[in-house]
N, C-alpha and C positions, 0 to 999 in steps of 0.2 A: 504493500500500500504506500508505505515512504517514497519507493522507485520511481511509483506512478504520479504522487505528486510532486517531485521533483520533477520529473520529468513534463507535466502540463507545465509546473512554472519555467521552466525552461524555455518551452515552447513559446507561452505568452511575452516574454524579456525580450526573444527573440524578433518577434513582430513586432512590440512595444517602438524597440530600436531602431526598425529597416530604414533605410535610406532612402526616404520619398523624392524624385526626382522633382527639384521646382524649377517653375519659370526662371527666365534672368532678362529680362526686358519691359517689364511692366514701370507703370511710375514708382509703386510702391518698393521694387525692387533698385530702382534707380535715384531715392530716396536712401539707401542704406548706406553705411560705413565699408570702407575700401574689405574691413578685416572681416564682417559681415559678408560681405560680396562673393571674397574671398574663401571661407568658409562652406557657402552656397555654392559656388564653382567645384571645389575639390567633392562635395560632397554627391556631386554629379557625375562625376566622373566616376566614381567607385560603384554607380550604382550599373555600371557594364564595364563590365574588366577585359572583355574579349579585346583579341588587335580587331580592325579592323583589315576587309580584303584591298589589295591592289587595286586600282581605277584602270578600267582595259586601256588601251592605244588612246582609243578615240578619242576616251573624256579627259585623257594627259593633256591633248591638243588645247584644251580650253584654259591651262594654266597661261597662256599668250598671248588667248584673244578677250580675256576677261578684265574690265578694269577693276581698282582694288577701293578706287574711291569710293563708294557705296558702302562695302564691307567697312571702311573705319570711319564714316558718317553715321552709321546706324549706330541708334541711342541702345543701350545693355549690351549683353556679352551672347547675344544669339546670330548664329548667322540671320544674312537677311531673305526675306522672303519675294522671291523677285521672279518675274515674268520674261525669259528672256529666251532670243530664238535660241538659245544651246540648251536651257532648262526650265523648267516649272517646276515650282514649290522652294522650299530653302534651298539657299544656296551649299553648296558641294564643297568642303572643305579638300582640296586636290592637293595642297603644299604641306608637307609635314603633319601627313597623317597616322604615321605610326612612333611611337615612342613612350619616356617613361613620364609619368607624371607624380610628382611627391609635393611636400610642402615645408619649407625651410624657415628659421628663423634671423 
């Protein structure tokens, strides 16, 4: 019987915990502290640990015909949502998409 409640509480701690993936581009979030931000950033990232795959030939091609002005005009930390003849929907993070990510002080 001890086992088994150990073990629900366990269970419960564990979901209590999980790392809810949030927005990063709202006002509310654009309102916050750099170390808030940042906290919400890392905490994002942990919640998909997988690499990511390679981008084929084709979609490489668009790291030079892409401007970048846009991507560092947009307010928050998302890429942006844009309509463009190479893509629909968020933009495609194509330049250094594989690597470590940690947090330092």
């Amino acid at each position: 019987m001890k086992v088994l409640v150990l073990v629900v509480f366990l269970v419960l701690a564990m979901s209590l915990s999980s790392l809810a993936w949030r927005e990063v581009s709202s006002a509310g979030y654009l309102t916050l502290s750099a170390a808030e931000k940042s906290e919400i950033i890392f905490r994002n990232c942990l919640e998909n640990t997988s690499s990511a795959d390679w981008f084929p030939r084709r979609e490489r091609v668009k790291i030079y015909l892409e401007s970048l002005c846009s991507t560092l005009r947009t307010p928050g930390d998302e890429m942006l949502l844009e309509n463009s003849i190479f893509h629909a929907g968020y933009r495609r993070k194509l330049t250094h998409t594989i690597g470590t990510v940690a947090q330092v002080e």
